[in-house]
C-alpha positions in Angstrom: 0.0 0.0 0.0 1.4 3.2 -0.9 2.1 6.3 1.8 -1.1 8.0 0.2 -3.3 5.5 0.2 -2.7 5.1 4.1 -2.7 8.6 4.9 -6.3 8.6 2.6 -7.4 5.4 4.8 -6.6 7.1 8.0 -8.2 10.5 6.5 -11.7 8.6 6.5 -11.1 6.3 9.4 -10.9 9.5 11.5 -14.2 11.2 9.8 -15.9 8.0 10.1 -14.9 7.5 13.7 -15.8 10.8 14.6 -19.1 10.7 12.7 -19.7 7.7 14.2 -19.4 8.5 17.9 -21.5 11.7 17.3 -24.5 9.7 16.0 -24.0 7.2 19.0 -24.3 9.7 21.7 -20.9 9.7 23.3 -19.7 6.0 22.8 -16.4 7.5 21.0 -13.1 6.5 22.0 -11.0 9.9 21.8 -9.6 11.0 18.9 -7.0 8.1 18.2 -9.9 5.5 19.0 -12.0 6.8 17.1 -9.2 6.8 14.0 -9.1 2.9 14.8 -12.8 2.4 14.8 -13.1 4.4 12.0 -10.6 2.0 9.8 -11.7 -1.4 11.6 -15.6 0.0 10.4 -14.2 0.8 6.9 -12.9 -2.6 6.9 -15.9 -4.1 8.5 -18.4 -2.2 5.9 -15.9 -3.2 2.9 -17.0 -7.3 3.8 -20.5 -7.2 5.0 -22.0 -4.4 2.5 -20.7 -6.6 -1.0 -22.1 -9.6 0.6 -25.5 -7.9 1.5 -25.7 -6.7 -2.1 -25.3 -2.9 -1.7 -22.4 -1.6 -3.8 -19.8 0.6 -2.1 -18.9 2.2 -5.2 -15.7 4.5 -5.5 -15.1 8.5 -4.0 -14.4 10.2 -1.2 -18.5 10.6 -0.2 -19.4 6.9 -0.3 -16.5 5.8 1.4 -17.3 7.8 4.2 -20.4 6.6 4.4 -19.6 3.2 3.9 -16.8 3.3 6.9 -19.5 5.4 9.0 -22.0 2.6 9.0 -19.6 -0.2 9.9 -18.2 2.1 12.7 -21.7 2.7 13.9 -22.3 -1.0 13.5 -19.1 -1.7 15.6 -20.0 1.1 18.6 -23.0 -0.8 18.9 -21.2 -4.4 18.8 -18.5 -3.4 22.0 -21.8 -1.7 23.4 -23.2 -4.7 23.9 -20.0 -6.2 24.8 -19.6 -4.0 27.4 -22.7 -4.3 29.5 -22.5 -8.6 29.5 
């Protein structure tokens, strides 16, 4: 992977993160948290969307939306982790 392409991934890692723990209500992780929720939601989108059948198509909009929904999907994931 080439400098630019991490530096792009950790761009929308830390939009999605931060998206993320704004629509769930305070379950952020700080700023470097949210960065790694962000990518681990990008990457967790980037599997389950394709397989569901919804395209993720290509730019810098649906990316972010793409990684936002996966980080929304994990927040809620280690939410119910954390209160078993």
């Amino acid at each position: 992977m080439e400098f630019s392409g991490v530096l792009a991934m950790l761009f929308i890692g830390a939009i999605a993160g931060w998206l993320s723990g704004k629509i769930m209500e305070g379950r952020g992780f700080g700023l470097i948290g949210n960065i790694i929720v962000g990518v681990v939601g990008a990457f967790l989108a980037g599997t389950i969307f394709p397989a569901l059948g919804f395209g993720v198509g290509g730019g810098l909009l649906s990316s972010i939306f793409f990684a936002t929904a996966g980080a929304v999907i994990l927040l809620f994931l280690i939410g119910l982790i954390r209160k078993a």
